[in-house]
DSSP file (Angstrom, degrees, kcal/mol; ACC not computed):
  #  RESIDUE AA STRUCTURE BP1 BP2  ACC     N-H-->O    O-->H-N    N-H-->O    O-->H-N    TCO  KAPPA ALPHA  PHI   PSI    X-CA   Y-CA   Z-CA
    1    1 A X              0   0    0      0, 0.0     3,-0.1     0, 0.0     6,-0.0   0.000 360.0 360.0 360.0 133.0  -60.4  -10.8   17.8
    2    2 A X        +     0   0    0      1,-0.1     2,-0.3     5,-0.0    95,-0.0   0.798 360.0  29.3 -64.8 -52.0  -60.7  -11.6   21.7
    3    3 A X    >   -     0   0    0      1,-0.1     3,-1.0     4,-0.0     4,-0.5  -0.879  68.0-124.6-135.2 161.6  -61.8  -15.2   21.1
    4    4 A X  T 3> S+     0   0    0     -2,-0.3     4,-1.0     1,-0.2    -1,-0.1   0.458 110.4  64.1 -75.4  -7.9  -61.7  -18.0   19.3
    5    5 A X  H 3> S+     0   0    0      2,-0.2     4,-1.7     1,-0.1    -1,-0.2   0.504  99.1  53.7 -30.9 -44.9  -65.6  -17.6   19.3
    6    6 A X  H <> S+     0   0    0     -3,-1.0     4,-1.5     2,-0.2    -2,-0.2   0.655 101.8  55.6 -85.1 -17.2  -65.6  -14.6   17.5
    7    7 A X  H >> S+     0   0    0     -4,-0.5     3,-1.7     2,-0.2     4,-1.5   0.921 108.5  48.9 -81.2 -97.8  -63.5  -16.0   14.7
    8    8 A X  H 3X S+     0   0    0     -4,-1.0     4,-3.5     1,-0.2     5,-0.2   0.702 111.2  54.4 -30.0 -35.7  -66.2  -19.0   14.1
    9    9 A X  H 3X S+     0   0    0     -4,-1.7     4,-4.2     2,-0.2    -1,-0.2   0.963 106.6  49.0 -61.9 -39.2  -69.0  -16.1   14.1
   10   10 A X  H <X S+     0   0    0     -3,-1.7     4,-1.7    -4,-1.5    -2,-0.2   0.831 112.1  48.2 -74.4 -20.8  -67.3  -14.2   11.5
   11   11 A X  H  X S+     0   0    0     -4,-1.5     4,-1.8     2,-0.2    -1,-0.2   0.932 107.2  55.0 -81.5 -47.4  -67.0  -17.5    9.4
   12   12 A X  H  X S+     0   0    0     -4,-3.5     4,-1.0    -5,-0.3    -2,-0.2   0.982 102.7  61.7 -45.7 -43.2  -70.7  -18.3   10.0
   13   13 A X  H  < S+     0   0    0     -4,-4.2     3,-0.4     1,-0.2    -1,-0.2   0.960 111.8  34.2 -57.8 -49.1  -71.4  -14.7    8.5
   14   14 A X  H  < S+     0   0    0     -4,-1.7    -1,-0.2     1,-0.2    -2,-0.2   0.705 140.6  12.2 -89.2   9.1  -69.9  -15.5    5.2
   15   15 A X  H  < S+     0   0    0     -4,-1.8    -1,-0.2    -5,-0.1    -2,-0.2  -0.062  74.3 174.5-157.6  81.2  -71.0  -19.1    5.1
   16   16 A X     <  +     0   0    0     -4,-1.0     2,-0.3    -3,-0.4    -4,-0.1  -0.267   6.1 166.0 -86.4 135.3  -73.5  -20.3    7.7
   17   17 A X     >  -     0   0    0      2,-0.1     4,-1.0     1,-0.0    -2,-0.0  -0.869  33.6-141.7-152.2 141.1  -75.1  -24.0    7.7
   18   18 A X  T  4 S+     0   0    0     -2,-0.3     6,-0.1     2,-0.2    -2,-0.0   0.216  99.1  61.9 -75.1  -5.8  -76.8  -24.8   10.8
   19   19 A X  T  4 S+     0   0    0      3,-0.0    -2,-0.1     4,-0.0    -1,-0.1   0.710 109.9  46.1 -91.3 -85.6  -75.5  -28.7   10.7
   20   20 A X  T  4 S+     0   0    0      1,-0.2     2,-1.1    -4,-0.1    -2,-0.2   0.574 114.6  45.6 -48.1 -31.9  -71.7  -27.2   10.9
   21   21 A X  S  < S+     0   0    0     -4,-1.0     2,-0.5     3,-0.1    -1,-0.2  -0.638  87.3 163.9-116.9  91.5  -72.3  -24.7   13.6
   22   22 A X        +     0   0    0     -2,-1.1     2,-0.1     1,-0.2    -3,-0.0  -1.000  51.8  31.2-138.5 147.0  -74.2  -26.7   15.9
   23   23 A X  S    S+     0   0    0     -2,-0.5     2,-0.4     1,-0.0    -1,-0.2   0.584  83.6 177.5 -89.8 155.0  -74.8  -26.1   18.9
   24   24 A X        -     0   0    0     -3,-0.2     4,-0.3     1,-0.1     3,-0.2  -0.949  37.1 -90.2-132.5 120.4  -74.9  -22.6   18.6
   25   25 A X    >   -     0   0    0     -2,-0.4     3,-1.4     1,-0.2     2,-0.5   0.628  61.4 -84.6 -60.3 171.4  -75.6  -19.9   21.0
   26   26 A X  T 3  S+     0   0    0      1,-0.2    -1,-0.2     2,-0.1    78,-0.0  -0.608 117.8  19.3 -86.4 132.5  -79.4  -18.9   21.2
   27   27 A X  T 3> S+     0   0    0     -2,-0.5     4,-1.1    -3,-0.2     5,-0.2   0.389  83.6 139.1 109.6 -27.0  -80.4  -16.4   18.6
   28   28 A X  T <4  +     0   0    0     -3,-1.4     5,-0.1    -4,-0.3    -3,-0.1   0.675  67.7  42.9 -41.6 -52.1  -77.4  -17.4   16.8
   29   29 A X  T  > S+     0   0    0      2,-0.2     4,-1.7     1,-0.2    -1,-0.2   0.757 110.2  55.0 -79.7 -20.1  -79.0  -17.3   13.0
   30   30 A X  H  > S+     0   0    0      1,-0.2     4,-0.7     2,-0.2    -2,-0.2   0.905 115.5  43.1 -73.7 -13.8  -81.2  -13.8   13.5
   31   31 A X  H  < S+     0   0    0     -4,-1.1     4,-0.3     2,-0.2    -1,-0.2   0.546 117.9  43.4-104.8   5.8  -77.4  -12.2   14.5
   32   32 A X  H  > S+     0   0    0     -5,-0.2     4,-2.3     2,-0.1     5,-0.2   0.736 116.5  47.5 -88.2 -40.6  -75.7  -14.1   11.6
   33   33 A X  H  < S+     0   0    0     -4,-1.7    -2,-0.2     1,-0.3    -3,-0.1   0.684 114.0  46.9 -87.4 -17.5  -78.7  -13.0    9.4
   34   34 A X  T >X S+     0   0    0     -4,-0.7     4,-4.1     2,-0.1     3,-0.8   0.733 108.7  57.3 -39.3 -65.1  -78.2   -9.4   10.9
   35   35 A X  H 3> S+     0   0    0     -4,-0.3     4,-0.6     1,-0.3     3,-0.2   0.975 105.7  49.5 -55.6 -53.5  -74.4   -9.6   10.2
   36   36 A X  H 3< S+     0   0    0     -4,-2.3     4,-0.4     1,-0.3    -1,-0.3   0.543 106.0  59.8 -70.3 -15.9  -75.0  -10.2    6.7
   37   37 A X  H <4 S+     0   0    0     -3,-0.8    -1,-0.3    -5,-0.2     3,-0.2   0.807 112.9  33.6 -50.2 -57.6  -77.3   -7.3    6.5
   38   38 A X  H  X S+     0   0    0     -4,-4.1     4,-0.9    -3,-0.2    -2,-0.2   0.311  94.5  89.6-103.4  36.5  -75.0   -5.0    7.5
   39   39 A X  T >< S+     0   0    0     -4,-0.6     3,-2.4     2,-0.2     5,-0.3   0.997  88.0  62.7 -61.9 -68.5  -71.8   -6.8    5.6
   40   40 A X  T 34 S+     0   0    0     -4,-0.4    -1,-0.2     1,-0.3    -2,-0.1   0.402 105.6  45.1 -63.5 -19.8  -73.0   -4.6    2.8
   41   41 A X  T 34 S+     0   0    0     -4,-0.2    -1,-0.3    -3,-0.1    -2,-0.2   0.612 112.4  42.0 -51.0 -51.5  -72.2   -1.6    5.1
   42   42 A X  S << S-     0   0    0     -3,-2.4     6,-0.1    -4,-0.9     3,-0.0  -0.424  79.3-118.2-122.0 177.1  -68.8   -2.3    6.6
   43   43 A X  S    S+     0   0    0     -2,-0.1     2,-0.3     1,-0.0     3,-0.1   0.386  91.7  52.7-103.6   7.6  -65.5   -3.7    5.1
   44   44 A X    >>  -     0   0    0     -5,-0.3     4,-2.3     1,-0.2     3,-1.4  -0.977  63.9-142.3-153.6 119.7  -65.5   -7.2    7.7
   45   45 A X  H >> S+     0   0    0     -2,-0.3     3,-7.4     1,-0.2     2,-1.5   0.876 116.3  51.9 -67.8 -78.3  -67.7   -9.9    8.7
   46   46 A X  H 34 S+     0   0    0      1,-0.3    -1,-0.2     2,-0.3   -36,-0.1   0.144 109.0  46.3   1.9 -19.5  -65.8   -8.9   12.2
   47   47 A X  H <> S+     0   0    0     -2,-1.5     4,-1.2    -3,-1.4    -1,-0.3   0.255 110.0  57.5-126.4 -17.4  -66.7   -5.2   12.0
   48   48 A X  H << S+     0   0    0     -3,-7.4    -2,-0.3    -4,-2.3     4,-0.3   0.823 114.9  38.2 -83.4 -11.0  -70.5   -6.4   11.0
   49   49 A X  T  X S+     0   0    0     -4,-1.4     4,-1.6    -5,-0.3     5,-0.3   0.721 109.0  58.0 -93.2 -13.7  -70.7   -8.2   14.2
   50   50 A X  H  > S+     0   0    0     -5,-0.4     4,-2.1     1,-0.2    -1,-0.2   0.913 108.7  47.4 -68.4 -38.5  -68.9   -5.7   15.9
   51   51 A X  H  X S+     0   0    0     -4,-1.2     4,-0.7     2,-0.2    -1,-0.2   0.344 113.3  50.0 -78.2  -6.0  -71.9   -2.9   14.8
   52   52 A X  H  > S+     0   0    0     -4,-0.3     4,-3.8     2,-0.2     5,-0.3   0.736 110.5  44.7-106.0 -61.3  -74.7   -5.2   15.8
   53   53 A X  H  X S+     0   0    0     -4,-1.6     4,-3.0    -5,-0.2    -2,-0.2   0.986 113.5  54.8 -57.9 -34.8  -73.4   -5.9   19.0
   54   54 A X  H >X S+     0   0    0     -4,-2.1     3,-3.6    -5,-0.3     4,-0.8   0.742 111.8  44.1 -22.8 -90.8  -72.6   -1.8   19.4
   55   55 A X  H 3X S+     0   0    0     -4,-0.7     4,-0.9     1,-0.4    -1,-0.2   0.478 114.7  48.2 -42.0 -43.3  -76.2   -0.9   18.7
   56   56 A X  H 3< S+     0   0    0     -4,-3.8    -1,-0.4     1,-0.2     4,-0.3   0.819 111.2  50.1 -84.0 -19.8  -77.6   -3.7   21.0
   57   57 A X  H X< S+     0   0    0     -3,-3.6     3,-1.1    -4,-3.0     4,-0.4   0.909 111.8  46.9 -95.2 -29.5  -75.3   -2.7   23.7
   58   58 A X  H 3< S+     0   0    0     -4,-0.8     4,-0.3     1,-0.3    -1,-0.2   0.716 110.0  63.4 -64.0 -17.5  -76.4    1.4   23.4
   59   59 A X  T 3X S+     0   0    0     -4,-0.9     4,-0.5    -3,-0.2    -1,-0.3   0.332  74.8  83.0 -22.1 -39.7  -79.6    0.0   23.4
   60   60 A X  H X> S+     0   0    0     -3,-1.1     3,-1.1    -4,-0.3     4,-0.8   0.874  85.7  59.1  13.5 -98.1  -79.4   -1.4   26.6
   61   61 A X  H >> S+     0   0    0     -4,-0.4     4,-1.9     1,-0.2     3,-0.9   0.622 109.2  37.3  -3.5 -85.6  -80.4    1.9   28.3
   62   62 A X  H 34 S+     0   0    0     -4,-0.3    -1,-0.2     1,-0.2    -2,-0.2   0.545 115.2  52.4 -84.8 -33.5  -83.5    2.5   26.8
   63   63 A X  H <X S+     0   0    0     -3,-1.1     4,-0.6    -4,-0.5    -1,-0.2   0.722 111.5  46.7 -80.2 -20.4  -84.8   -1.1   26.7
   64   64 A X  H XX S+     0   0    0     -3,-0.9     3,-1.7    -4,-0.8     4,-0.6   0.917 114.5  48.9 -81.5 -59.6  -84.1   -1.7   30.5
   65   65 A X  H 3X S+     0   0    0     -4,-1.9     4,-1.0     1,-0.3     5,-0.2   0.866 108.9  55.6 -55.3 -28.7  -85.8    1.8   31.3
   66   66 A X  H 3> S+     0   0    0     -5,-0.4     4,-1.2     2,-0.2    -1,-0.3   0.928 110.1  40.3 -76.4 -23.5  -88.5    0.5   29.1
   67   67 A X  H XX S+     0   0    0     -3,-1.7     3,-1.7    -4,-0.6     4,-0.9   0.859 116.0  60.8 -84.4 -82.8  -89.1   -3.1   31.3
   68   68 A X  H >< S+     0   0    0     -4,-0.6     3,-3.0     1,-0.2     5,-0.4   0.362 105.0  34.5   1.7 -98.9  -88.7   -1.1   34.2
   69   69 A X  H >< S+     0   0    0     -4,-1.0     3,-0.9     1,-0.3    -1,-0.2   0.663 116.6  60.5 -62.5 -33.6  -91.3    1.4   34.2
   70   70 A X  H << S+     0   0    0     -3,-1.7    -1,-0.3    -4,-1.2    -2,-0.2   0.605 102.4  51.8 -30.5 -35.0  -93.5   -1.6   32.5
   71   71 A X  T << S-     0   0    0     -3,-3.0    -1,-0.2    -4,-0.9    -2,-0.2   0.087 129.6-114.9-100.8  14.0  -92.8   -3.7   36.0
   72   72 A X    <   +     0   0    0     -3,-0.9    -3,-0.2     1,-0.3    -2,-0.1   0.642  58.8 164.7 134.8  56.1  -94.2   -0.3   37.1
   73   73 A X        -     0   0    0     -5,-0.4    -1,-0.3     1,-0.1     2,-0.2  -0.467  43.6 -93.0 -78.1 156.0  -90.9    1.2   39.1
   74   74 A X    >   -     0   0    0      3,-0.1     3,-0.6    -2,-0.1     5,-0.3  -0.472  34.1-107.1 -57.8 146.5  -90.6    4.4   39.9
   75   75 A X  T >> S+     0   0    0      1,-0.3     4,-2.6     2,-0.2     3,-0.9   0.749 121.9  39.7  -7.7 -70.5  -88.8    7.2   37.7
   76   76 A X  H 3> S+     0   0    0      1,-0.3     4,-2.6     2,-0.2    -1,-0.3   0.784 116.8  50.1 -95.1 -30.8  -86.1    7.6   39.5
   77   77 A X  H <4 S+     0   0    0     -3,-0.6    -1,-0.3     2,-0.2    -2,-0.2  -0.026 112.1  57.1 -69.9  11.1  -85.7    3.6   40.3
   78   78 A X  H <> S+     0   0    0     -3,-0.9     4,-1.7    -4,-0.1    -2,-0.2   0.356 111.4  35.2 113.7 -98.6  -86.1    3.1   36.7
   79   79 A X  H  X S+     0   0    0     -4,-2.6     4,-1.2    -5,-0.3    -2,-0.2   0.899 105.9  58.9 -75.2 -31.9  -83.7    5.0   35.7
   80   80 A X  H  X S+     0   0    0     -4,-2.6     4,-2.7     2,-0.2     3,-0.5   0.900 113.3  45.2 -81.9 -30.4  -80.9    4.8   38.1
   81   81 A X  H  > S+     0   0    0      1,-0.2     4,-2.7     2,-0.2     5,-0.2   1.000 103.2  57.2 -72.8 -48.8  -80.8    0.7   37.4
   82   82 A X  H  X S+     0   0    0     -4,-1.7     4,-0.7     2,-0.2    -1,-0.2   0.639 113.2  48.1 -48.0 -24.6  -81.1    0.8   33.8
   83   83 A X  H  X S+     0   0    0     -4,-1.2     4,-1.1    -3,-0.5    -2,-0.2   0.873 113.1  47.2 -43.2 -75.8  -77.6    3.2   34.5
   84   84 A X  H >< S+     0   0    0     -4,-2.7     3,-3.5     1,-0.2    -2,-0.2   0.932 109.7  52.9 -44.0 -51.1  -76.3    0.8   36.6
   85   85 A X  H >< S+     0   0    0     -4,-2.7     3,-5.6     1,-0.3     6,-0.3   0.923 103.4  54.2 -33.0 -66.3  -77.0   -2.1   34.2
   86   86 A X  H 3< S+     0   0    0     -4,-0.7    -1,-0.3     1,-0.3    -2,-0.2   0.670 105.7  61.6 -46.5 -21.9  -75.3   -0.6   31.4
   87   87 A X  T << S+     0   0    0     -3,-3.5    -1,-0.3    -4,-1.1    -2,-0.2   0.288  71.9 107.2-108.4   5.6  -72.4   -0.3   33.6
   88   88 A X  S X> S-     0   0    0     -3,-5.6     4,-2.0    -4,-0.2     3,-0.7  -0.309  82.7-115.2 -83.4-172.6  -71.6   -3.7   34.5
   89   89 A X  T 34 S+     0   0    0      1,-0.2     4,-0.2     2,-0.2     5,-0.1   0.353 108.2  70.4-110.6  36.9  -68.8   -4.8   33.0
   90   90 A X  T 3> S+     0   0    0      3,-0.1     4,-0.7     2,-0.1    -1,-0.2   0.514 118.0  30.3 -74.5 -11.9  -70.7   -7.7   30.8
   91   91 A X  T <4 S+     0   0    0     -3,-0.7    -2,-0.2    -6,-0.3    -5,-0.1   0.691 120.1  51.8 -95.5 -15.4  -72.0   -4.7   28.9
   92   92 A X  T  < S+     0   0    0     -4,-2.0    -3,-0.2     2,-0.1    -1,-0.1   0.904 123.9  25.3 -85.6 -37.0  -69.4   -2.6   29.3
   93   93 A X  T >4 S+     0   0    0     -5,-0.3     3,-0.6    -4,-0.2    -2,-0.1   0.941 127.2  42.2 -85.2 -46.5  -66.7   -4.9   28.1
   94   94 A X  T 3< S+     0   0    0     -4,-0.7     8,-0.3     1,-0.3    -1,-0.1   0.278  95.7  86.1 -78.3  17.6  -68.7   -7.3   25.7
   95   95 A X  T 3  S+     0   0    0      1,-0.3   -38,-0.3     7,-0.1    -1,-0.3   0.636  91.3  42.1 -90.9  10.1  -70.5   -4.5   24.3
   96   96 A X  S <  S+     0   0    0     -3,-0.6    -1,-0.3   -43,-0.1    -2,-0.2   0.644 103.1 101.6-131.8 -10.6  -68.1   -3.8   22.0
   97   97 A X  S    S-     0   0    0     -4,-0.1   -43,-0.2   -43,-0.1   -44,-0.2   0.650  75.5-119.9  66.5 156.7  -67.4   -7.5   21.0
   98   98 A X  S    S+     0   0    0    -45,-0.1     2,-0.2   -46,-0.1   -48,-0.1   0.159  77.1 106.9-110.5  13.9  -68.1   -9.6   18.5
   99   99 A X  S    S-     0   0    0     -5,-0.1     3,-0.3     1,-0.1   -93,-0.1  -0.431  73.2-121.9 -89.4 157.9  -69.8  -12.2   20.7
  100  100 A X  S  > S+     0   0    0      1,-0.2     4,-1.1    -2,-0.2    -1,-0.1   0.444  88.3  94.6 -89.7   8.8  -73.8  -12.7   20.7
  101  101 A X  H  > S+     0   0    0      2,-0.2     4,-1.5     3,-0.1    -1,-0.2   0.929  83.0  50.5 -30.6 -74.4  -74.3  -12.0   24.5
  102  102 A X  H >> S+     0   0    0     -3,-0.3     3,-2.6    -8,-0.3     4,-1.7   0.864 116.8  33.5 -41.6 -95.9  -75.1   -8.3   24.0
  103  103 A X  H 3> S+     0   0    0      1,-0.3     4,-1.3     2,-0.3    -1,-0.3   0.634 115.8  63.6 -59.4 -36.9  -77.9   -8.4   21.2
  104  104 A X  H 3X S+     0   0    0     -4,-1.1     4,-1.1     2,-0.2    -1,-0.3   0.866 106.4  40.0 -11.3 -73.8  -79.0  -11.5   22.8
  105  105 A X  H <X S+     0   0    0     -3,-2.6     4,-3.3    -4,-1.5    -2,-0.3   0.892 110.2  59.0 -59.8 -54.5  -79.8   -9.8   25.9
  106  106 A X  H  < S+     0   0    0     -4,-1.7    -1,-0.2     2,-0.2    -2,-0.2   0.775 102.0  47.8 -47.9 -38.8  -81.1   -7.2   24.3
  107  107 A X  H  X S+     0   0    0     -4,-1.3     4,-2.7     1,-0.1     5,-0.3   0.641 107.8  65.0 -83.9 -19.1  -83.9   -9.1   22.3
  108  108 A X  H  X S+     0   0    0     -4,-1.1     4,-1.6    -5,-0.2    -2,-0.2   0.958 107.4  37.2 -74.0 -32.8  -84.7  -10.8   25.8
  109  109 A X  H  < S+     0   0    0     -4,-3.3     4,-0.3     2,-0.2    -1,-0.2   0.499 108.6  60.7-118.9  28.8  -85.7   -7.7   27.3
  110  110 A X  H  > S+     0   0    0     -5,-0.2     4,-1.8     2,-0.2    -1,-0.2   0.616 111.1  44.5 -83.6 -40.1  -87.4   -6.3   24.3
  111  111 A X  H >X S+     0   0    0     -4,-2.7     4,-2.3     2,-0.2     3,-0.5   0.982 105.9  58.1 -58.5 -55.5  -89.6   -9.2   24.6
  112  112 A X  H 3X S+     0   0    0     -4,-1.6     4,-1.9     1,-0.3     5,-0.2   0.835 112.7  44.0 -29.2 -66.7  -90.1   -9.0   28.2
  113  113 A X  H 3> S+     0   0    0     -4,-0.3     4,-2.3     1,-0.2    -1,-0.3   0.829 111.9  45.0 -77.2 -27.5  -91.4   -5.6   27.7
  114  114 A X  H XX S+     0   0    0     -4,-1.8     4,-2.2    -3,-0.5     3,-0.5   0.999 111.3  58.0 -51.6 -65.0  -93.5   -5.9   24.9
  115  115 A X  H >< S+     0   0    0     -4,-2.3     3,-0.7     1,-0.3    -2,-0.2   0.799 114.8  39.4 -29.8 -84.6  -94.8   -9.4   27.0
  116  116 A X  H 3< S+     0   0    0     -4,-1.9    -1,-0.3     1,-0.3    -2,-0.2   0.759 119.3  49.1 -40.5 -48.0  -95.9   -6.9   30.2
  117  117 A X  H <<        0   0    0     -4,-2.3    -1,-0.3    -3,-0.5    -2,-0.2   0.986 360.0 360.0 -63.9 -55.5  -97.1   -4.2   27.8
  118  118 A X    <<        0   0    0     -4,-2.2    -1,-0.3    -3,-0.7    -2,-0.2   0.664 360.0 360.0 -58.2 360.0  -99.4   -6.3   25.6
């Protein structure tokens, strides 16, 4: 563990009350409620928050390309930021993490693009 953040997430996964972890990042109980989904999966509260944030950060890619072309960029503009993105180094370093940045981010600009599409 990186932080002393990530040690309080992995206690929230096996016993979360919303009085005790207050104030708590935004998002905080759908990626505890996530962790504890895939607990049943992995050997770790620490290695389910580790797999959530994975997913959201390979994720990245595809959801950025998706607001993009939704804010109605070109192809090629489009694609080459949703590459850069992925490559700064909050995704690049925290994507692998146990912190609730990543997936965070990730539901913000899943909304975003649904929002523009709908």
């Amino acid at each position: 563990m990186w932080d002393w953040d990530e040690a309080l997430f992995s206690i929230a996964v096996g016993n979360y009350d919303v009085v005790l972890h207050h104030p708590h990042p935004p998002g905080f109980p759908l990626y505890i409620a996530l962790a504890k989904l895939i607990r049943f999966l992995v050997h770790s509260d620490f290695h389910a928050l580790q797999a959530i944030t994975t997913v959201a950060s390979i994720a990245m890619f595809p959801l950025l390309f998706w607001l993009a072309r939704e804010l109605r960029f070109p192809l090629r503009t489009a694609f080459l930021c949703s590459l850069l993105f992925v490559f700064f180094p909050n995704v690049w370093f925290f994507g692998g993490t146990a912190f609730s940045d990543i997936p965070g981010l990730a539901l913000l600009i899943a909304a975003s693009a649904t929002l523009l599409r709908g």
